[in-house]
N, C-alpha and C positions, 0 to 999 in steps of 0.2 A: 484546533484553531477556533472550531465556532466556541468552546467552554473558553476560550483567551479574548476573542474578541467580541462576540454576543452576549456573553455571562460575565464576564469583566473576570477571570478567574475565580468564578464559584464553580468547585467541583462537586458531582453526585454523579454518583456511580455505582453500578455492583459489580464486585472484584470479577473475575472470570481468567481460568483457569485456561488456557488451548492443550490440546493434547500436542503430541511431537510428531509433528506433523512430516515432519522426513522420515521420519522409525514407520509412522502410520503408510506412508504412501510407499516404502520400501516392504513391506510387510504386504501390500495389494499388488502386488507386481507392479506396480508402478516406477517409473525413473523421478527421482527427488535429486533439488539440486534448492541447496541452502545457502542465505549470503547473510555474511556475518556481517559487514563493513559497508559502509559507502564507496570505499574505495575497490573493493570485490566488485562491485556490484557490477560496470561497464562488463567483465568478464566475464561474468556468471549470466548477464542478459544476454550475452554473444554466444556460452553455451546452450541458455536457450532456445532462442531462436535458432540457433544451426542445429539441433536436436532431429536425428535422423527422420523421427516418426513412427519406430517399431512398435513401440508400445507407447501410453498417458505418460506425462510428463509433468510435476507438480514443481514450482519453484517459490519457496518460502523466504522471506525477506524479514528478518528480523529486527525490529525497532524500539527504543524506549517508550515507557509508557506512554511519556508529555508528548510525546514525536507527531507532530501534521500531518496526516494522510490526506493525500488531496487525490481527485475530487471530492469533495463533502458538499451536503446537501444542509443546510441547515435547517433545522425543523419549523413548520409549515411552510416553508418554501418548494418551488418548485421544481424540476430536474434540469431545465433551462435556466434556473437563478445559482445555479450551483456555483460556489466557490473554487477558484484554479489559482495553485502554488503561483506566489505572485511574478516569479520569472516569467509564470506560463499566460499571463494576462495581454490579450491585444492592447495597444495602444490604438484611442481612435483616432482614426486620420483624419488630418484638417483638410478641406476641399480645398 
């Protein structure tokens, strides 16, 4: 969002590679739970969250590159000025 809306779409970037992160936290004893879809995704949060607690629990959410993760912080801005998915933005009430 901020390279769409700050940068007018100029990209720069260097590629970066993430390891498999479900292999990874399956491989540490860990419980991995991966969501492919937006549509998974209500369900996969509900296994999270209800996740007994025996052991770490890693849940990986897989997204397209272009994809908005919010919150974002835009650069030199503050952690208070941060940007929220625009569904997630208050409206200011009028007195």
């Amino acid at each position: 969002m901020e390279r769409v809306t700050v940068y007018e779409r100029r990209y720069f970037h260097t590629p970066v590679t993430n390891p498999d992160f479900f292999l990874l936290a399956n491989a540490m004893g860990v419980h991995a739970i991966r969501c492919h879809t937006a549509e998974e995704l209500p369900a996969k949060m509900k296994e999270f969250l209800e996740y007994d607690g025996n052991r770490s629990v890693v849940m990986e959410c897989l997204v397209t590159s272009n994809e908005h993760v919010f919150p974002m912080v835009v650069a030199g801005k503050a952690l208070h000025e941060q940007m929220l998915h625009p569904s997630l933005k208050i409206k200011a009430r009028e007195p």
